[in-house]
C-alpha positions in Angstrom: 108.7 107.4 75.3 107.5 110.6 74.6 106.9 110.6 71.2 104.8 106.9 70.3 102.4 107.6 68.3 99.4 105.3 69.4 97.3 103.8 66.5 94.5 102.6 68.1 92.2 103.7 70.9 93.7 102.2 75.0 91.1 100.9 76.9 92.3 101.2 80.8 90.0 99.3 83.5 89.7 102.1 86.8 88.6 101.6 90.1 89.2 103.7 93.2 89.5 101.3 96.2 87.0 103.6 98.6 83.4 102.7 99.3 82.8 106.1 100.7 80.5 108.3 99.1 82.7 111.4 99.5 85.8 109.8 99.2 88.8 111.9 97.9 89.7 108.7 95.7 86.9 108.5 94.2 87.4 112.6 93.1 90.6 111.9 92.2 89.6 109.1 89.9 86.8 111.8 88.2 90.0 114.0 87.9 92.0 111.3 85.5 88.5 111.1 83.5 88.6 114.4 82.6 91.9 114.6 82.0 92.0 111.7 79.9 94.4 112.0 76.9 93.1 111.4 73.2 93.7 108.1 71.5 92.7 106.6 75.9 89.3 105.4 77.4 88.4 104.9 81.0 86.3 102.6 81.9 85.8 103.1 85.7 84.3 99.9 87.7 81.6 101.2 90.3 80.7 97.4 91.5 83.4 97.3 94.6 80.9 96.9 97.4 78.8 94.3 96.0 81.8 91.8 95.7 81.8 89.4 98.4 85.0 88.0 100.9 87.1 86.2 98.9 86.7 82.5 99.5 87.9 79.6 97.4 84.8 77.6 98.0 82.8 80.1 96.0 86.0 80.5 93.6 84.2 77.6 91.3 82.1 78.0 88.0 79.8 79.9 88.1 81.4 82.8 90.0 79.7 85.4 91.8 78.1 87.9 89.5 79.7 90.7 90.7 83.0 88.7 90.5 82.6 87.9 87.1 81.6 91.6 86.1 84.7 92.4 87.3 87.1 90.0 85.7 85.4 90.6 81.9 86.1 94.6 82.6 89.6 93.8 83.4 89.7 90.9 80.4 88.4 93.6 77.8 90.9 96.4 78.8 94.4 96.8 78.2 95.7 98.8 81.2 94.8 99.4 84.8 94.6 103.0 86.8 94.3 102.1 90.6 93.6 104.9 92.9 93.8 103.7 96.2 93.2 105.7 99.8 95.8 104.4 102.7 94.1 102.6 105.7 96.8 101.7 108.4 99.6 101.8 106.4 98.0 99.5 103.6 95.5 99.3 100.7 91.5 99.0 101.7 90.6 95.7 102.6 87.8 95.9 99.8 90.7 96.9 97.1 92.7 93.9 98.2 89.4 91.2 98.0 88.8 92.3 95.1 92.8 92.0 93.1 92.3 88.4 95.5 89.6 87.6 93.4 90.9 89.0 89.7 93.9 87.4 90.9 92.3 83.7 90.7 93.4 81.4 89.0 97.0 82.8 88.4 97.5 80.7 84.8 94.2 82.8 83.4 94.2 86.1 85.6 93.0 89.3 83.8 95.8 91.3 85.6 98.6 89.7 83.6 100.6 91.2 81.1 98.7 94.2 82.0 100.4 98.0 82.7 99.0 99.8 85.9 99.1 103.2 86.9 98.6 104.1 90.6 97.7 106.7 92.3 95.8 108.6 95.8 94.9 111.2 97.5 95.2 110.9 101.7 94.1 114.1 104.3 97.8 112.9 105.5 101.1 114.3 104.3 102.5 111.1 103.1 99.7 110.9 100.1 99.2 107.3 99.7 102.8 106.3 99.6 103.0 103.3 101.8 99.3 101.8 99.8 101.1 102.6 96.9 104.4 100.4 97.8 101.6 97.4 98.8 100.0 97.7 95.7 103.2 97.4 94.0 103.9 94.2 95.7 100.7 92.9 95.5 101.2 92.9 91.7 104.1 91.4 91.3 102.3 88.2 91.9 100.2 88.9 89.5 102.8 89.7 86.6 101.0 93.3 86.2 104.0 96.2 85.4 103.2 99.2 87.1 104.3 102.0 85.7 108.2 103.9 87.6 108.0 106.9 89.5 107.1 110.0 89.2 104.4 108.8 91.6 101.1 110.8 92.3 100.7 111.2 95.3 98.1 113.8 96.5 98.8 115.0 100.1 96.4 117.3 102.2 93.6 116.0 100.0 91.4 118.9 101.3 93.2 121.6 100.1 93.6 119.7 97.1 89.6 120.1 95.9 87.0 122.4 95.9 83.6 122.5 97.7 82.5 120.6 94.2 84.7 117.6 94.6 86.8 119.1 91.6 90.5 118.6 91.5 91.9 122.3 92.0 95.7 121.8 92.5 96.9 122.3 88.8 100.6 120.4 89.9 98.6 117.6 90.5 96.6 118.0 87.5 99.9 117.6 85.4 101.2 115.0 86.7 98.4 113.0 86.1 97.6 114.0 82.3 101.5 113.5 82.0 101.5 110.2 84.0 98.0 109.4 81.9 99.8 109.7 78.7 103.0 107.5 80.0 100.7 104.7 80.5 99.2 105.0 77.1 102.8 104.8 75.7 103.6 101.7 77.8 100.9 99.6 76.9 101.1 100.3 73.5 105.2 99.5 73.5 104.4 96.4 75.2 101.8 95.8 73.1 104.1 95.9 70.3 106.6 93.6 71.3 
C-alpha cells in the first residue's frame, strides 16, 4: 500500500485514554501530531473526563453534551488513532465509557466503517500489548478495522522522553510516521471501494 496517492486531506479523530496530566499517553499522542504526514489531520478530543458513566437511561435525545461532542468528532472524521495506557491488564475504564457511549446505538455508531490505529506507551516492558488486544476486541463489535501489526508499542516509557515530555526514541518515532502513513492509505483504499 505504499504508493496510494491520497487526493484529498484524512481527517483522523485522536484521543489518548489517560486523564493524567503527565501522562506518557497523552506525550505519545503530541508525538503522532508532530509527526503527522502531509495530505492527514488530527483532531485530538481533550473532553474524556467530563463524559459521564455510561447509562442507558441517559442514552435518550438529548444526550449529554459532552457525549454528543464526542460522537460529531468521530461522525466528521474518517479514521481513529487510539492511544491507550494499560491498567490491570486492560484499557482505562474512562477509554472504555467512552467507545460504550460512541458505541450506542450500534445501526448509527460513528465508529463504523471507520480504520483505527492504536497505540501506547507503559513504564512496563510489555508496552501496552494486552490494552491493545482489548481494544482490538472491543471494536469488533463496533465494525471499526484496526489497522495489522507492526504494533507500537512503547516500553520503558521513561526512557522513551525527555524532561520536556518530547518523544526522544527515534525507532519509535518511525514507526509511528510509518504506521501514521499506513492508516492514511487504508482509509483512503476503503474509502475507494
Amino acid at each position: 500500500m505504499s504508493d496510494v496517492a491520497i487526493s484529498y486531506t484524512v481527517h483522523v479523530f485522536a484521543m489518548a485514554g489517560s486523564l493524567r496530566k503527565d501522562s506518557f499517553n497523552k506525550k505519545l499522542l503530541r508525538a503522532a501530531i508532530e509527526l503527522v504526514p502531509p495530505g492527514m489531520m488530527i483532531h485530538q478530543f481533550d473532553g474524556l473526563a467530563d463524559i459521564p458513566p455510561y447509562d442507558a437511561d441517559i442514552d435518550l435525545d438529548p444526550r449529554p453534551e459532552p457525549v454528543r461532542a464526542l460522537k460529531q468528532m468521530l461522525a466528521a472524521c474518517d479514521g481513529l488513532l487510539i492511544v491507550t495506557p494499560e491498567y490491570n491488564y486492560g484499557i482505562p475504564g474512562v477509554l472504555k465509557n467512552a467507545i460504550d457511549w460512541a458505541s450506542r446505538p450500534p445501526s448509527t455508531s460513528p465508529l463504523g466503517g471507520k480504520v483505527a490505529l492504536l497505540m501506547g506507551a507503559s513504564t512496563g516492558m510489555v508496552g501496552t500489548a494486552r490494552a491493545q488486544q482489548q481494544l482490538r476486541q472491543n471494536f469488533v463489535f463496533t465494525k471499526t478495522t484496526v489497522l495489522p501489526t507492526p504494533e507500537i508499542l512503547v516500553a520503558k516509557a521513561p526512557e522513551k522522553f525527555d524532561s520536556d515530555g518530547r518523544l526522544i526514541d527515534e525507532m519509535a518515532k518511525q514507526l509511528i510516521a510509518e504506521r501514521l502513513k499506513a492508516l492514511g492509505e487504508w482509509i483512503y483504499k476503503l474509502r475507494a471501494r
